[in-house]
RORODREN-498174 format. One record per residue (C-alpha): x, y, z. Coordinates in nm, 3 decimals, padded with zeros to 5 digits. Layout:
# residues N
X	Y	Z
...
***
This chain:
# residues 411
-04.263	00.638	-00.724
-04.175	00.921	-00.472
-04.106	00.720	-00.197
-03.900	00.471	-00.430
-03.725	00.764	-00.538
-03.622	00.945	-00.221
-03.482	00.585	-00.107
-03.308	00.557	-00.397
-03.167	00.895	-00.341
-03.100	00.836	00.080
-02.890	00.525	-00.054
-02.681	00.660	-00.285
-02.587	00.939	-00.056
-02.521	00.682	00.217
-02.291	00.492	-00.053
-02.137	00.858	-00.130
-02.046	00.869	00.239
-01.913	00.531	00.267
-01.689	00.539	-00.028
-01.581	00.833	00.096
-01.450	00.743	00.452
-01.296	00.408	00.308
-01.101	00.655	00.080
-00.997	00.858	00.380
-00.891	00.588	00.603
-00.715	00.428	00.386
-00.547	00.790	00.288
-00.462	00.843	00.671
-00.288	00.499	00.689
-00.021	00.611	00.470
-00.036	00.959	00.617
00.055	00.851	00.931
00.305	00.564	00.812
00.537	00.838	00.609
00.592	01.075	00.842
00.908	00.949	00.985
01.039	00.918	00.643
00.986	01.272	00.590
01.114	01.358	00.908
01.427	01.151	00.893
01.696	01.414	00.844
01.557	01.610	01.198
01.477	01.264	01.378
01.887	01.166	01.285
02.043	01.486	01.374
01.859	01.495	01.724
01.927	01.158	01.817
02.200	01.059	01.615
02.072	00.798	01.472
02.293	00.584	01.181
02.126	00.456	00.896
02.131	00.136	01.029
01.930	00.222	01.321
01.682	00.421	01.088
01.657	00.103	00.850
01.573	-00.088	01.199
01.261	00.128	01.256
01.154	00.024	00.868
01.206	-00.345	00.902
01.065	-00.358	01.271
00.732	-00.205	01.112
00.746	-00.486	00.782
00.805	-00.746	01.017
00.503	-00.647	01.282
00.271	-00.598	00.955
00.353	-00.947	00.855
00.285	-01.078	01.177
-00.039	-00.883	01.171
-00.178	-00.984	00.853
-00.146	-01.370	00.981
-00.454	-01.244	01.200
-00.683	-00.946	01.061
-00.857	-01.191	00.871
-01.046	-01.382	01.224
-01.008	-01.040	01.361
-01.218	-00.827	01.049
-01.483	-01.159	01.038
-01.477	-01.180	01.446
-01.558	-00.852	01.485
-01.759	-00.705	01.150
-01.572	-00.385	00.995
-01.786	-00.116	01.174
-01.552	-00.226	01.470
-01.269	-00.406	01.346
-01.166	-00.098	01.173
-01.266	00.201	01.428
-01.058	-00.025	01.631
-00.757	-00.028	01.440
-00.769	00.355	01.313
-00.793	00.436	01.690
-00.504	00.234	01.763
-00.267	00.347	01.494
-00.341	00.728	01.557
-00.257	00.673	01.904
00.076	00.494	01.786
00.113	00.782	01.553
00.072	01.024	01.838
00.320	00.810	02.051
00.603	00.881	01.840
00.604	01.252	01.986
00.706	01.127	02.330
00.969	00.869	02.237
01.363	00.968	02.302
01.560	00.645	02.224
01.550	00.440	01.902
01.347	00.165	02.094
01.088	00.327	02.229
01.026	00.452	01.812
01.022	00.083	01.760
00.783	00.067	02.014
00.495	00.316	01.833
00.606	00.162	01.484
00.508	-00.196	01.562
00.166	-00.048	01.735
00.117	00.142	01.435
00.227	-00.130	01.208
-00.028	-00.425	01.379
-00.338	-00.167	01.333
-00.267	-00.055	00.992
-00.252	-00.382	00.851
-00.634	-00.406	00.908
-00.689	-00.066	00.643
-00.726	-00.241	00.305
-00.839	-00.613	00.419
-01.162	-00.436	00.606
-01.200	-00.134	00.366
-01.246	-00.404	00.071
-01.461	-00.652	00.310
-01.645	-00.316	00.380
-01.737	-00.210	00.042
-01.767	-00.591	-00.050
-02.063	-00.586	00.235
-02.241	-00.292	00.200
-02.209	-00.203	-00.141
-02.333	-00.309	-00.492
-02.126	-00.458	-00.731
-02.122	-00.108	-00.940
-02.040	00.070	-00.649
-01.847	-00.164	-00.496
-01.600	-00.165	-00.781
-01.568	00.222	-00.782
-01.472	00.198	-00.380
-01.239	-00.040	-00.420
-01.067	00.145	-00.716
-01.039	00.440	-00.434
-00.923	00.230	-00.203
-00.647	00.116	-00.389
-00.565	00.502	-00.525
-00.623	00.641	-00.206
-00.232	00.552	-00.070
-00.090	00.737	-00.335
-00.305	01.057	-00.241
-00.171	01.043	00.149
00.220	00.966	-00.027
00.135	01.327	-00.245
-00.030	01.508	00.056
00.196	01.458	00.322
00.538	01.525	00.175
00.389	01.856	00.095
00.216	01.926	00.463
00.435	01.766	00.702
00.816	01.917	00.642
00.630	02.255	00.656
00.407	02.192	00.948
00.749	02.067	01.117
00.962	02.363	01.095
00.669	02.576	01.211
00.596	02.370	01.460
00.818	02.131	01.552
00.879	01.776	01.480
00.641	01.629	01.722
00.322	01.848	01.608
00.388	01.657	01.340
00.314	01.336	01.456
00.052	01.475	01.722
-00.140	01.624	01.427
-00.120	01.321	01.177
-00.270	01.086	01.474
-00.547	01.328	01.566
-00.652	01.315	01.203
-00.771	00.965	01.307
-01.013	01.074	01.574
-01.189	01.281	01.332
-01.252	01.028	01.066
-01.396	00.841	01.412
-01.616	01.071	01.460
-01.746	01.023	01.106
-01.716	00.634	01.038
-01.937	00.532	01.386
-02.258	00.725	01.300
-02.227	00.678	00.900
-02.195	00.332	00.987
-02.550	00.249	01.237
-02.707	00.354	00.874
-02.564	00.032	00.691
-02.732	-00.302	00.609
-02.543	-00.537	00.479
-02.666	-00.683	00.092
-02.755	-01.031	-00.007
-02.782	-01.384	00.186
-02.419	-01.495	00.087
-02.228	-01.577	00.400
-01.944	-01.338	00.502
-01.724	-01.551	00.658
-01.595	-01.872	00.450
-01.396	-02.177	00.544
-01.062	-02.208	00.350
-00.898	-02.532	00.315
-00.550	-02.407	00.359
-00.399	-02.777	00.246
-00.504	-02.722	-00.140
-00.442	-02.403	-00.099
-00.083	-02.429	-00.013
-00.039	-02.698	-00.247
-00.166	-02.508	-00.499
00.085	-02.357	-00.800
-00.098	-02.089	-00.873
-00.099	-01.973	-00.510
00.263	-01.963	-00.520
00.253	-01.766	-00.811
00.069	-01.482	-00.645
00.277	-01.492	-00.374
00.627	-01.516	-00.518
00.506	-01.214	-00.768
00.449	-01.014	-00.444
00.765	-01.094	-00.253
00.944	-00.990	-00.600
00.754	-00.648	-00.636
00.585	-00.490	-00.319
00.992	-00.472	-00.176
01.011	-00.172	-00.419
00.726	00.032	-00.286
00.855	00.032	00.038
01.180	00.091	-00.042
01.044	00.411	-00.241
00.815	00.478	00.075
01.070	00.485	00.337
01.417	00.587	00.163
01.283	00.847	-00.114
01.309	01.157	00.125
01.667	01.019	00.240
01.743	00.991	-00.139
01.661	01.317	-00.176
01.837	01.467	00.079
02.173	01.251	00.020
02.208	01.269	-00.323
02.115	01.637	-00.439
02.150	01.789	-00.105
01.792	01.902	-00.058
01.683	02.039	00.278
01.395	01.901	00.498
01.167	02.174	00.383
01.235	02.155	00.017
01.156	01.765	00.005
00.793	01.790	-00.003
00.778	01.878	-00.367
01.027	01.567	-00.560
00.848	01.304	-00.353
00.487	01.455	-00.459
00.601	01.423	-00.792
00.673	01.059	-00.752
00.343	00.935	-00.575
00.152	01.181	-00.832
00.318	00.943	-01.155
00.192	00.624	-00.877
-00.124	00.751	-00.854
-00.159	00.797	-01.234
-00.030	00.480	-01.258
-00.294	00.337	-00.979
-00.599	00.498	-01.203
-00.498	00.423	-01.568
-00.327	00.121	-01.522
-00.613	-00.160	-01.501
-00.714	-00.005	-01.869
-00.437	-00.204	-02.086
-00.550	-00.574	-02.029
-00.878	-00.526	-02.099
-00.773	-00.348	-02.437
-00.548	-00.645	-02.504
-00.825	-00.908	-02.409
-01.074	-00.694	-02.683
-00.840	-00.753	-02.966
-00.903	-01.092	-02.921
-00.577	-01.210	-02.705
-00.604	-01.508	-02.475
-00.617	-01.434	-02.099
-00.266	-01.577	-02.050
-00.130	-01.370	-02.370
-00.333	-01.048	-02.257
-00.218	-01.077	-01.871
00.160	-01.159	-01.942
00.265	-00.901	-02.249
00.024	-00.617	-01.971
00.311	-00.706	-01.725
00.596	-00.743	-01.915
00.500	-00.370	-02.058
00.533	-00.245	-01.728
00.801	-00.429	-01.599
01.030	-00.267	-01.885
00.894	00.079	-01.808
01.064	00.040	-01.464
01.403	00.031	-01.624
01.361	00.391	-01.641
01.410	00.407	-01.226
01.787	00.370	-01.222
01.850	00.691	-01.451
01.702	00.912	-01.104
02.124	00.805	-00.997
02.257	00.978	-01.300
02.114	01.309	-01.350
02.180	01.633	-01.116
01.843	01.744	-01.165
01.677	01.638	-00.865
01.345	01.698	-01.076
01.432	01.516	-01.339
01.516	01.226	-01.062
01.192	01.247	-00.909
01.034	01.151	-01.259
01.247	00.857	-01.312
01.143	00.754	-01.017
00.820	00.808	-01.068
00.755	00.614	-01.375
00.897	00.313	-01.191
00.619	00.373	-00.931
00.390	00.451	-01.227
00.507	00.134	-01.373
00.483	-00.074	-01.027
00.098	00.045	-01.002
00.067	-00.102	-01.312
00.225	-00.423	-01.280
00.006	-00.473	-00.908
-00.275	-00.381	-01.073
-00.252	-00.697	-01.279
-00.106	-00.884	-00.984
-00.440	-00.847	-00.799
-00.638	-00.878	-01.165
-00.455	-01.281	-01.243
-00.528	-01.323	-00.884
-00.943	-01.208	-00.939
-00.866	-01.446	-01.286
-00.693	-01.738	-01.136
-00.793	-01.809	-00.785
-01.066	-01.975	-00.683
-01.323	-01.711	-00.533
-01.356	-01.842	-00.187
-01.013	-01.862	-00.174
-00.889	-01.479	-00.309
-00.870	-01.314	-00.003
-00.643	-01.564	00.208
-00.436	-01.573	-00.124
-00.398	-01.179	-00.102
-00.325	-01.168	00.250
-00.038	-01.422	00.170
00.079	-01.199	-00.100
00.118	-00.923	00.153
00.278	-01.046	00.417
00.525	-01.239	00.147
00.540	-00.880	00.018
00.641	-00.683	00.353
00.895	-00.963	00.438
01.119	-00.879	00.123
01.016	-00.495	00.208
01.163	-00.567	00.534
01.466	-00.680	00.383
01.559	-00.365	00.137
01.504	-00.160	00.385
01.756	-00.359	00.614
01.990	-00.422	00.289
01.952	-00.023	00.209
02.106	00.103	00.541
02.358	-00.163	00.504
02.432	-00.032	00.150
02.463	00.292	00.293
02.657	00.234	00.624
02.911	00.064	00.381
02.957	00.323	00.147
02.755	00.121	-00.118
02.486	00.389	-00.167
02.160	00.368	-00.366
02.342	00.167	-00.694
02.246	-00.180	-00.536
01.900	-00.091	-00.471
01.821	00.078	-00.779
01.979	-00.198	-00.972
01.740	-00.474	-00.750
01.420	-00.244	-00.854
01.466	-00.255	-01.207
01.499	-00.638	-01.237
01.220	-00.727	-00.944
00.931	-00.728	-01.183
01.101	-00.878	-01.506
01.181	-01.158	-01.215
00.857	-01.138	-01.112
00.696	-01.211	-01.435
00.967	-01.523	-01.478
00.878	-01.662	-01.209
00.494	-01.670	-01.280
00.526	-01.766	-01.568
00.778	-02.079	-01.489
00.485	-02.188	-01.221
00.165	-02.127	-01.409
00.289	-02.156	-01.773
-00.092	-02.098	-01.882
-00.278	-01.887	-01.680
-00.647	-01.963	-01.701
-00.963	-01.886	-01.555
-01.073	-02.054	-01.240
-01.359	-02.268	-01.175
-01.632	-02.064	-00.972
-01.698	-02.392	-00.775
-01.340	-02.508	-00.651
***
């Protein structure tokens, strides 16, 4: 009993530890992917850089995660995660590092897509990893973290970096950021010689990508992603710019309105997967229960626009943050029809579409935002495109899968 106790204990501490570093990691990925949005106004009056060349740096990065994505599937299963992802976390803190020696707008492009192509291996291995390792009860708590844990880094470094930059410079603030990596290294390859991987099932499956792609419900995860995800990264990478545009705030004082907005995402991120399980108790059908979940937070993101109309940048910062709050709510039941309608083998390929279908149209607000603001346009068009995106989305699923219903285990 002794023995089978102190295992018991050794195991859960191990899990403890795991759960843990996936939660960093995938922390230090957004970290390290917002600090040239915080950094824009210094980065633009050094260089001169338009907002056209700034939108460049965001699109180059959407397009080079897309790209990615195609891949870290073979690369995560070729490798295993202990490598695949101490790979990638050493590659993107290097690119994040890299950004303190670039002087021209291309050699920025340069660290963004190196930082881009590892990144996009964070979530696909972090959820393999816990997936692997991990029981189900576990599992499900890690991958709840993983999926909260972007909204921490958007809360943390708003507050850390503008500060750390006028004390130190702009550069310690990318030299800082990437070293961050090289300690969660340090961490992740001895935590990880402890792990055995659980059960017999294979970890690597064939998909037959002709069904697949032929499939309507496929389309429907996608086409919900391309409709949505665009708003994230428009948030992401233009908030700080908002910010200082609009009300006039100065690079050190922008920490606090963006932590208020990834604080209501994060809230969002943790509460949100409550509501369709409440529906589905009361007796509603899956396709009743998923549907009115997303059309509730679809109309909560009509709040976004009103951040244009107020001259209380703090009362901006909310409104935008229940559209974030509202957009965590609205993935979360992306991903949940996806866990409901998709075949199992097939969930992960269907995701990975999702995201690169999802950093294509982020790729092209961010280009259609520095056009909108090169042209005198400024932030009506893209506040006006966020609060329809998810109403849209929710049309379109529900003109492709009129009756969404749970797959068959075997397919």
């Amino acid at each position: 009993m002794a023995t089978a106790a102190a295992q018991q204990d050794r195991s859960t501490r191990i899990a403890i530890m795991l759960v843990t570093l996936l939660f960093l990691g995938n922390a230090l990925n957004y970290v390290d992917r917002q600090v040239l949005a915080l950094l824009k106004p210094t980065l633009e009056a050094e260089f001169g850089w338009s907002d056209s060349d700034y939108a460049h740096l965001g699109s180059t990065f959407q397009i080079a995660a897309a790209v990615a994505l195609l891949g870290v599937g073979w690369f995560v299963d070729r490798l295993g995660v202990r490598w695949a992802y101490a790979i990638a976390i050493a590659v993107w803190s290097l690119a994040g590092m890299a950004h303190a020696l670039a002087q021209s707008v291309q050699q920025f492009v340069a660290a963004r897509v190196v930082l881009a192509v590892g990144e996009s291996v964070s979530t696909p291995a972090g959820i393999k990893t816990a997936a692997t390792y991990l029981p189900v009860r576990q599992r499900n708590m890690a991958i709840g973290l993983i999926n909260t844990a972007p909204n921490i880094g958007a809360i943390i470094t708003p507050l850390l970096i503008p500060p750390l930059a006028m004390a130190f410079g702009w550069k310690a603030a990318f030299i800082v950021t990437g070293a961050l990596g090289f300690v969660w290294l340090a961490f992740w390859i001895p935590a990880m010689r402890k792990m055995r991987p659980l059960g017999d099932l294979p970890e690597r499956a064939k998909v037959a990508w002709r069904p697949l792609l032929r499939d309507r419900r496929t389309w429907a995860v996608v086409g919900a992603k391309f409709c949505t995800d665009c708003v994230w990264w428009f948030v992401l990478f233009w908030m700080p710019d908002f910010f200082n545009r609009v009300f006039g705030m100065s690079q050190s004082a922008l920490g606090l309105p963006i932590a208020i907005v990834f604080t209501l995402a994060a809230l969002g991120a943790v509460t949100s997967g409550a509501l369709y399980p409440i529906l589905l108790a009361r007796g509603y059908s899956v396709n009743r229960a998923r549907k009115l979940s997303m059309f509730i937070f679809a109309l909560a993101v009509l709040a976004m626009p009103l951040a244009m109309y107020t001259a209380n940048p703090w009362v901006a910062a909310v409104c935008v943050g229940i559209g974030l709050f509202a957009h965590q709510g609205f993935s979360t039941n992306i991903f949940g029809m996806t866990a409901d309608i998709i075949p199992p083998l097939r969930v992960a390929t269907v995701i990975a579409l999702g995201a690169v279908a999802g950093n294509l149209s982020g790729t092209a607000i961010i280009e259609f935002a520095g056009w909108s603001l090169g042209n005198g346009l400024g932030y009506g068009p893209l506040f006006a495109i966020c609060s329809v995106a998810y109403l849209c989305a929710l049309g379109l699923v529900h003109l492709v899968v009129p009756r969404l219903e749970l797959a068959d285990t075997k397919e």
